[in-house]
C-alpha positions as CSV (number, residue, x, y, z in Angstrom):
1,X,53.1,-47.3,34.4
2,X,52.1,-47.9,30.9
3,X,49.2,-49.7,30.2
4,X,49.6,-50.8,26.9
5,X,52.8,-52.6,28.5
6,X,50.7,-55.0,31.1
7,X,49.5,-58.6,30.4
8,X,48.0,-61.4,32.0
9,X,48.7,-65.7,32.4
10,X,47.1,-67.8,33.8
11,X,49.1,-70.2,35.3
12,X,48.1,-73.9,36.5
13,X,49.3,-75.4,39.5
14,X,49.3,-79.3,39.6
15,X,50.2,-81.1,43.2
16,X,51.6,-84.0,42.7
17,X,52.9,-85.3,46.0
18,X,49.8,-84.9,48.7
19,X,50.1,-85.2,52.3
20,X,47.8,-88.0,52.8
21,X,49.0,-88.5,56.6
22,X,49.3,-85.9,58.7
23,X,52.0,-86.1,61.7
24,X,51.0,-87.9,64.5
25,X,52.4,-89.3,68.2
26,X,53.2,-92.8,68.0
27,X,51.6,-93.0,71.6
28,X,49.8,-91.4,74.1
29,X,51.8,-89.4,76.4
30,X,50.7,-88.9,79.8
31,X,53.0,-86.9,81.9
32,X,53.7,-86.3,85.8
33,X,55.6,-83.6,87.3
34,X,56.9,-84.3,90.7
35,X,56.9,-81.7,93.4
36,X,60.4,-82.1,93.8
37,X,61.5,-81.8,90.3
38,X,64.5,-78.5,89.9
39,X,64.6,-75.8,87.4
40,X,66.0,-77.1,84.4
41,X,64.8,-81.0,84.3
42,X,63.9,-83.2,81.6
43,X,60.3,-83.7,82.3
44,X,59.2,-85.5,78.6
45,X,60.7,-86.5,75.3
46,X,57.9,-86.6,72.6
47,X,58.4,-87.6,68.9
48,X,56.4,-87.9,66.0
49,X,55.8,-89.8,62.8
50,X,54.7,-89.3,59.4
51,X,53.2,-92.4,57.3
52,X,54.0,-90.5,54.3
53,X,57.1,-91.2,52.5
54,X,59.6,-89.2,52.2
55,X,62.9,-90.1,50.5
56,X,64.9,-87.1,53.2
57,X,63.2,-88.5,56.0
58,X,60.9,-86.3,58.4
59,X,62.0,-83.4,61.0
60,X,59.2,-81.9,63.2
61,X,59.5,-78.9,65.1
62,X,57.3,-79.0,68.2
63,X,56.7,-75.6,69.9
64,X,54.5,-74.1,72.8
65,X,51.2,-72.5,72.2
66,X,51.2,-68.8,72.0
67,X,49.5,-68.3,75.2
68,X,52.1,-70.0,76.8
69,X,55.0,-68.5,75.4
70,X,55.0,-66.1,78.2
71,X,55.1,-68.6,80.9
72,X,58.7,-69.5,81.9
73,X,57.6,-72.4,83.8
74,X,58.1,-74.6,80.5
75,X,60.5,-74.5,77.5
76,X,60.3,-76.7,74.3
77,X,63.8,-77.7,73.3
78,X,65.0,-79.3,69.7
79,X,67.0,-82.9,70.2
80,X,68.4,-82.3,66.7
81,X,67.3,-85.5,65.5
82,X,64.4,-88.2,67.0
């Protein structure tokens, strides 16, 4: 609250790593869902690369679109891995 006791810095950000690829699919998925298929069924695996390096490797998290977060009909589930 005292005035007299406030300063300013500017401070200078330098990136240094740049994400020069972003993620991508590795193919084109095209997927089917039979008439026949039960509650519950693996339907598609997708996966994902990154042509950046990356000394920890990549992890992606895939998820629905808001709109269709309300819709039970499909579920996005985590492999834990590929």
């Amino acid at each position: 609250g005292n005035p007299e006791k406030i300063s300013e810095a500017n401070v200078y950000i330098q990136v240094l790593d740049v994400n020069d690829h972003a993620p991508e699919f590795p193919k084109y998925y095209e997927t089917f869902v039979c008439e026949n298929a039960v509650s519950g069924q693996l339907i598609q695996s997708i996966s994902a690369v990154d042509k950046d390096d990356s000394a920890e490797g990549h992890h992606f998290y895939f998820s629905l679109a808001q709109e269709a977060t309300n819709n039970s009909h499909f579920t996005v589930k985590d492999n834990q891995g590929s």
